[in-house]
C-alpha positions in Angstrom: 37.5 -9.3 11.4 37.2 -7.1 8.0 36.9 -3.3 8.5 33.5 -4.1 7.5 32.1 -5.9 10.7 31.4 -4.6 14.3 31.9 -7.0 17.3 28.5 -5.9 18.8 26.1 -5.6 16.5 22.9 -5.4 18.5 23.1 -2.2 20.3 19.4 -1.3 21.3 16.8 -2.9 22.8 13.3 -3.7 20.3 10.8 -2.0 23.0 13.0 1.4 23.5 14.0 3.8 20.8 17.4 3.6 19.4 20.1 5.0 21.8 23.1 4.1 19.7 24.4 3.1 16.1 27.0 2.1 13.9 28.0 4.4 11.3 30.0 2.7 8.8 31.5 4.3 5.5 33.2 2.8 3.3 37.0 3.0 4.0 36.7 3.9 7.4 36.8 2.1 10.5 33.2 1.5 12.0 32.3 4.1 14.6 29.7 3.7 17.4 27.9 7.0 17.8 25.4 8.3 20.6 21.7 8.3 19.6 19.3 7.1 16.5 21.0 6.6 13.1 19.3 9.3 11.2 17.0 8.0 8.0 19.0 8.5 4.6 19.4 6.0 1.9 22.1 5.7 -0.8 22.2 6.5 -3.9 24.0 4.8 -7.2 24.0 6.3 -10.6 22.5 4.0 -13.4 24.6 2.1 -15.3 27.3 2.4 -12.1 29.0 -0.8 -11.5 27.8 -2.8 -8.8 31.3 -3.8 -7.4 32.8 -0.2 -7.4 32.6 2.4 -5.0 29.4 2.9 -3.0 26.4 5.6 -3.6 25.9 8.7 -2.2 24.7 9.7 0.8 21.2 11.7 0.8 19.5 12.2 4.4 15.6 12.2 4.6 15.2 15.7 6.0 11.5 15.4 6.5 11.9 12.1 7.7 14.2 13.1 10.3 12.2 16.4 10.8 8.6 14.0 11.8 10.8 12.3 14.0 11.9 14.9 15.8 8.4 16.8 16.0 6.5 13.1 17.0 9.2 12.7 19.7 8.1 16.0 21.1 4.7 15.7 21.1 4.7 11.9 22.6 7.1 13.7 25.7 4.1 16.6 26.4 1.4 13.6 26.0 0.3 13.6 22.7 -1.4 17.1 22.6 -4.3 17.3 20.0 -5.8 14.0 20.5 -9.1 12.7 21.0 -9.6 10.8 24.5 -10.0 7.0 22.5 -7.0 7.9 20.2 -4.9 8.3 24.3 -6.8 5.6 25.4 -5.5 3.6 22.6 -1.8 4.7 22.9 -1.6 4.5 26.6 -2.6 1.0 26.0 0.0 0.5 23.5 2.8 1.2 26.3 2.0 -0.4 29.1 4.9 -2.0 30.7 2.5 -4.7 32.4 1.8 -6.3 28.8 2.2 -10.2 28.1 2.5 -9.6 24.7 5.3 -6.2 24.5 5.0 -4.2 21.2 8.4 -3.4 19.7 9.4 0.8 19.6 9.0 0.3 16.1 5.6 -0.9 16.1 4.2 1.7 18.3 6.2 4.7 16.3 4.7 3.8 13.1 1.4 4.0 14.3 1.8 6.7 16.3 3.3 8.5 13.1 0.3 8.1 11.0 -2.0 9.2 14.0 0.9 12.3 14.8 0.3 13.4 10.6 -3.7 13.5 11.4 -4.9 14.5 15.0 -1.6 16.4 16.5 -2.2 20.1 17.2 -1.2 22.6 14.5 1.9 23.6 16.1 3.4 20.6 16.2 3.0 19.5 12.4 3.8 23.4 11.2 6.4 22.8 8.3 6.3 19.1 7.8 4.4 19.0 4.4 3.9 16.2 2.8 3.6 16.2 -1.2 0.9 14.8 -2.7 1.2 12.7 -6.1 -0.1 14.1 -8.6 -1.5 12.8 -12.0 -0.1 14.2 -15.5 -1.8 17.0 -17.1 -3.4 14.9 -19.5 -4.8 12.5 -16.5 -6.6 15.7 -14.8 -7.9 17.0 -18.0 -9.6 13.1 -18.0 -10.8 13.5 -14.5 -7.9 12.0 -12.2 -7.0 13.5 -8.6 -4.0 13.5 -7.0 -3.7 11.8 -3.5 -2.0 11.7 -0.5 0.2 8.8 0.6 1.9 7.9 3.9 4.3 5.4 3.9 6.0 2.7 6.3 8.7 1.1 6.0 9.3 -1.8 8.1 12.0 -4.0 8.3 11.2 -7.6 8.2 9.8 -9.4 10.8 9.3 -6.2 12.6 5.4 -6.7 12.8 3.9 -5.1 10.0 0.1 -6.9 11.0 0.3 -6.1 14.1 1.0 -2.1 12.9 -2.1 -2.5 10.4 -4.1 -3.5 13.6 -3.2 -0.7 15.6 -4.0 1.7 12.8 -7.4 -0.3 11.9 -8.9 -0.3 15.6 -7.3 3.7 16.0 -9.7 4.5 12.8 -12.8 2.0 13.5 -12.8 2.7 17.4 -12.8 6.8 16.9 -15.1 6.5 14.1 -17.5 4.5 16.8 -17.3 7.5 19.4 -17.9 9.9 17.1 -19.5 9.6 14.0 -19.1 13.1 12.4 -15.3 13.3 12.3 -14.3 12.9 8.9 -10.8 12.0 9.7 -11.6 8.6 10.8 -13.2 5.6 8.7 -15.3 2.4 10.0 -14.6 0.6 7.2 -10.5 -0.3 6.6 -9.8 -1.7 3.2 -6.3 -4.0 3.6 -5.2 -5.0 -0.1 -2.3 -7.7 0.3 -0.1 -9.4 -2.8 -1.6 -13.1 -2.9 -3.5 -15.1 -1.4 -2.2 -17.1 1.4 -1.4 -13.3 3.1 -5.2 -13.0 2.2 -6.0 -15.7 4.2 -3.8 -14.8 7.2 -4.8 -11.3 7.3 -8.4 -12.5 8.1 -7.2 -12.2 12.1 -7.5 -8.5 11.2 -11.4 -8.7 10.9 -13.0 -7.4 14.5 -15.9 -10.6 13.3 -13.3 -12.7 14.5 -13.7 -11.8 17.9 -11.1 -13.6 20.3 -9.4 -14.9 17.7 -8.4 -11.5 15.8 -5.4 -9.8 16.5 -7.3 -7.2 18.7 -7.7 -9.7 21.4 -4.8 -12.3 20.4 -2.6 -9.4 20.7 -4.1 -7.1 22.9 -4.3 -4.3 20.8 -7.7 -3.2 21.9 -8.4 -2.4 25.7 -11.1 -4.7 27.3 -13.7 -1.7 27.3 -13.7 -1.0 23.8 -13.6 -4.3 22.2 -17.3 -4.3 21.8 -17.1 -1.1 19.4 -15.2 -2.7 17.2 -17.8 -4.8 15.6 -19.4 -1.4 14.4 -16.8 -1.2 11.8 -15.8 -3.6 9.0 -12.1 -4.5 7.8 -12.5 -6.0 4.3 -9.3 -8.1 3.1 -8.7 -8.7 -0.8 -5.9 -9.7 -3.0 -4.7 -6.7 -5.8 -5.5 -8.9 -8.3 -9.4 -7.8 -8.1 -8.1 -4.6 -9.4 -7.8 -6.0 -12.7 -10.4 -5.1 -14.8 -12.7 -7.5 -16.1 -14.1 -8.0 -19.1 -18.1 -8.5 -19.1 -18.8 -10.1 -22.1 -16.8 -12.8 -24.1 -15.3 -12.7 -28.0 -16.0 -16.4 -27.5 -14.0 -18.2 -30.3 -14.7 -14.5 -32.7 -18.1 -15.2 -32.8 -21.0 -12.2 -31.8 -19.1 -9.7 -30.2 -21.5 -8.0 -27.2 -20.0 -4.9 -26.9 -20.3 -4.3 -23.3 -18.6 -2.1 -20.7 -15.8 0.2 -22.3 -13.8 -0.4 -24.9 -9.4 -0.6 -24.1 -7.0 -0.6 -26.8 -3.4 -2.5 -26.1 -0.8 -3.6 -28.1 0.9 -6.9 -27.9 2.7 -10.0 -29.5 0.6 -12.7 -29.9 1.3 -16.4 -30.7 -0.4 -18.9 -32.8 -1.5 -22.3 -31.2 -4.3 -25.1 -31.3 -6.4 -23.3 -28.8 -7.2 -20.1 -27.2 -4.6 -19.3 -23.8 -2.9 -17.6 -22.3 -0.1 -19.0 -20.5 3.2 -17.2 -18.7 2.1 -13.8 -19.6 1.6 -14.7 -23.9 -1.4 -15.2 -25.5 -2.4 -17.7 -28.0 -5.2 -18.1 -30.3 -6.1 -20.5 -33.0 -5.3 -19.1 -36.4 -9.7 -19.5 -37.2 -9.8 -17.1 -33.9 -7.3 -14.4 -35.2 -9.5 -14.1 -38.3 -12.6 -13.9 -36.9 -11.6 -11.1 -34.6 -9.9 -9.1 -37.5 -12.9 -9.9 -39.4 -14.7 -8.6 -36.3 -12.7 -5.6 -35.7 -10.9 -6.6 -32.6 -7.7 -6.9 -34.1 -5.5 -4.6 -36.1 -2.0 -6.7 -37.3 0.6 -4.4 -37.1 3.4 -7.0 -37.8 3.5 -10.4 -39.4 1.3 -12.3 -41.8 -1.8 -13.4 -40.3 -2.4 -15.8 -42.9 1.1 -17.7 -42.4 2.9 -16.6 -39.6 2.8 -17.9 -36.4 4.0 -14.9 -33.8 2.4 -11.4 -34.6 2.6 -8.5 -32.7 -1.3 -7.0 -33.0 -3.2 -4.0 -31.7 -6.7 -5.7 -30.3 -9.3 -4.1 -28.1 -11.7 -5.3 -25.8 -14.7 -4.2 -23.9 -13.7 -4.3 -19.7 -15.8 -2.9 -16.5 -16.3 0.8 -16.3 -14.4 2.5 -13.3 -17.9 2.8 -11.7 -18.2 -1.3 -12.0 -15.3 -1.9 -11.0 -15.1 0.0 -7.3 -18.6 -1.2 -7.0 -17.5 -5.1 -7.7 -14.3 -4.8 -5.3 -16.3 -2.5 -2.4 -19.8 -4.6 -2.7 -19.1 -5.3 1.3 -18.5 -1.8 2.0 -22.4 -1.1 1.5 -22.3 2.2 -0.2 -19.7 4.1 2.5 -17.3 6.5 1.1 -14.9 7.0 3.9 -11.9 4.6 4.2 -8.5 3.4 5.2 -6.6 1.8 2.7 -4.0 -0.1 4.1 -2.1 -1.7 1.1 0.6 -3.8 0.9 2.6 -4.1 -2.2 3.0 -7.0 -4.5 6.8 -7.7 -3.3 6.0 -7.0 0.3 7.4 -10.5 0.9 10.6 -10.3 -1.2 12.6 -7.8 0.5 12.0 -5.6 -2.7 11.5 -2.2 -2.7 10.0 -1.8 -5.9 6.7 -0.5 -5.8 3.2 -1.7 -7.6 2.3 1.0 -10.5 -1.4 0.0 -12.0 -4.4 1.7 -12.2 -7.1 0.4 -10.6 -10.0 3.1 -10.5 -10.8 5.1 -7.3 -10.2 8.6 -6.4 -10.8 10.6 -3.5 -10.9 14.1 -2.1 -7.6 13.1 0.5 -6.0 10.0 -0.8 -6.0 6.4 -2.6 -3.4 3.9 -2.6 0.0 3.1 -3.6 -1.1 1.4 -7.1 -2.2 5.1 -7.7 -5.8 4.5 -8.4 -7.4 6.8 -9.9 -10.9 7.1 -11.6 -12.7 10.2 -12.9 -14.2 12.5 -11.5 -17.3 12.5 -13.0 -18.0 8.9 -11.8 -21.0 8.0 -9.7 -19.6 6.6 -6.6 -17.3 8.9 -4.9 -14.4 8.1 -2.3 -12.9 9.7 0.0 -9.5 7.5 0.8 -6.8 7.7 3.5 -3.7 5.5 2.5 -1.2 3.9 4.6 1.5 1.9 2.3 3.7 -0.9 3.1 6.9 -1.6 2.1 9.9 -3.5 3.2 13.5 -2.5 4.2 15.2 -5.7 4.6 18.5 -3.9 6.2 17.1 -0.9 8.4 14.3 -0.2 10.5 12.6 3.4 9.8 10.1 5.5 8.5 10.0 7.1 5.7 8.2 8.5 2.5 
C-alpha cells in the first residue's frame, strides 16, 4: 500500500455530517482526524509542472465560518424562519422516510435558506461579495449581482437539491404573497438538452410524477400549493442572441434589432455554413456584404484568397427581446430563482460559463453574469443559486 492510500476509506455515513477525515499531505503518512475536513482547495502556480510538488494550501474561511454559524442555528431550531420554511425542513429529516436525503443534500439547501431567512445574529459577519461589472459596464447600465454557489460532488443529488430549493421558494411565496425574498416562478437553466428533458420532473404540473411527490420533497398538505408557482426549464443556448432579420445571400439588408460588431476568420466555400465553430461563405456572398457594409477585411485578399480574418456586423435581438423571448412563460413576473447549472456540470469540470446573456436585477442574476441595462423596459429582480461539480470532495463553497 503506497503512503498515498488509506485502508478505510469511507469513514462517514451519507445521512449524518462528517465525523471524521483523512488528512493527507504530501510526504506524510495519512492521518485520520476527529471531525469534518474543513473546505480549502489547492493551489498551483501557472506554468508549474504538473508532476512536481503539489499546490498550496488556502482554507475557505467564510466557507468554514457559514458552516459553523448554520450548524448553530440548525441545533436552536432554525431561528428566523417562517412556519412553511420549518415545515419544509422538519420534513426534510424525518427519520421515517422511504426515500433518506443524504446530509449533504439537506445542508445545501438549508445553506441557501440559512443566507436568506436566519435571524440577524446568526448571519452577522458572513458577507458575501457581490460581482461586480467593470467601470465601463456600469457607465452602460450593468448591475452587479449576488451569487450563491454549490458545489456538489457527483452523484450526490444535485436535482433533488434544486427541488428542495424550488418548492422552499414556490411554497412560501403561496403563503404569503408580499415577501419579496421568495419567487413563484424558478427559472432552472441546464447545459443541453437531454438534462432539459430530465429536469422536466422538476415542474409541480407534473403532479405525482415530479420529484416533489417521487421523492417526497413536499409534505402531503402542501402539495396542492405548488401548482400556484411555475418552474420553467431551458437549455443556455436560448441565451444566444438572435438575429431578426437575414443578410440572405448579401442581398437587402433589413436592419433590424441592434447592430454587434465581432471580429473573426472566415473561410471561403461553395455555400454559406457554418460548421465546427468556422464560417464559410461563397466568394459572391463576401462581396455583396462588403458591398453592403457588413464586412470590413482586415486581412487577406477578398478577391483571391480563400481564409480572411474580417470585422462583420450584424443586427441581433435587443436585451429587452431577448428576456422577453426566453421568459414568455413567466407572464410578465419579475421576481425569480435562477437555478443554473453550468455548461460542464456533467464533466467533472470546474470551469465556469462566462457569456452575457441580458438580465439584471436589484439582488442577483446568474453565473453566465447576465447583465442588461438599466434603462431597459422589463426589470428583474433575480436570486441565483449556481451549480458546479467537485468530482473529489463533497462541500460548499463560493
Amino acid at each position: 500500500m503506497s503512503s498515498f492510500e488509506v485502508s478505510e476509506p469511507i469513514l462517514n455515513s451519507p445521512y449524518e455530517p462528517p465525523k471524521e477525515h483523512w488528512w493527507i499531505m504530501e510526504g506524510q503518512m495519512p492521518e485520520r482526524r476527529k471531525g469534518r475536513r474543513p473546505a480549502m482547495y489547492y493551489y498551483r502556480e501557472p506554468g508549474r509542472d504538473s508532476a512536481g510538488k503539489g499546490g498550496y494550501h488556502i482554507e475557505l474561511k467564510r466557507v468554514n465560518l457559514i458552516r459553523e454559524r448554520l450548524d448553530a442555528w440548525r441545533k436552536q431550531d432554525w431561528p428566523g424562519v417562517t412556519r412553511t420554511t420549518r415545515e419544509l425542513l422538519t420534513h426534510w429529516r424525518r427519520e421515517e422516510r422511504k426515500h433518506r436525503l443524504f446530509f449533504a443534500q439537506i445542508e445545501a439547501a438549508e445553506t441557501i435558506i440559512f443566507l436568506t431567512e436566519a435571524r440577524a445574529d446568526f448571519r452577522q459577519g458572513i458577507e458575501v461579495p457581490r460581482d461586480e461589472p467593470s467601470d465601463e459596464e456600469k457607465a452602460q447600465g450593468y448591475a452587479g449581482f449576488l451569487r450563491y454557489a454549490c458545489k456538489m460532488a457527483t452523484g450526490s443529488g444535485k436535482t433533488t437539491v434544486m427541488g428542495l430549493l424550488a418548492a422552499w421558494t414556490l411554497l412560501n411565496k403561496a403563503q404569503n404573497r408580499s415577501d419579496a425574498r421568495f419567487s413563484d416562478v424558478v427559472l432552472i437553466v441546464c447545459p443541453n438538452v437531454t438534462i432539459r428533458d430530465r429536469l422536466r420532473e422538476l415542474d409541480p404540473a407534473g403532479g405525482e410524477t415530479s420529484l416533489y411527490y417521487t421523492r417526497d420533497l413536499v409534505p402531503e398538505g402542501l402539495r396542492g400549493l405548488l401548482t400556484q408557482g411555475r418552474v420553467l426549464v431551458t437549455n443556455w443556448h436560448n441565451f444566444q442572441k438572435q438575429t431578426p432579420q437575414s443578410a440572405g445571400d448579401g442581398g437587402r439588408v433589413v436592419k433590424a434589432g441592434v447592430p454587434l460588431q465581432t471580429t473573426e476568420t472566415i473561410k471561403i466555400g461553395e455555400k454559406n455554413d457554418t460548421k465546427r465553430g468556422t464560417r464559410w461563405l461563397t466568394r459572391e456572398t463576401l462581396l455583396q456584404q462588403i458591398t453592403n457594409g457588413l464586412i470590413v477585411v482586415k486581412e487577406g485578399d477578398p478577391e483571391c484568397d480563400m481564409t480572411l480574418k474580417i470585422e462583420s456586423t450584424r443586427y441581433v435581438e435587443s436585451d429587452t427581446a431577448l428576456v422577453n423571448r426566453v421568459l414568455r412563460d413567466a407572464k410578465g413576473k419579475k421576481n425569480m430563482m435562477v437555478l443554473w447549472m453550468p455548461r460542464n456540470a456533467t464533466s467533472g469540470s470546474r470551469t465556469r460559463l462566462k457569456r452575457r446573456c441580458g438580465w439584471t436585477g436589484s439582488t442577483a442574476s446568474t453565473s453566465c453574469e447576465a447583465s442588461m441595462p438599466a434603462s431597459t423596459s422589463r426589470r428583474l429582480r433575480i436570486s441565483s443559486i449556481v451549480w458546479d461539480r467537485k468530482p473529489t470532495a463533497r462541500f460548499l463553497g463560493w
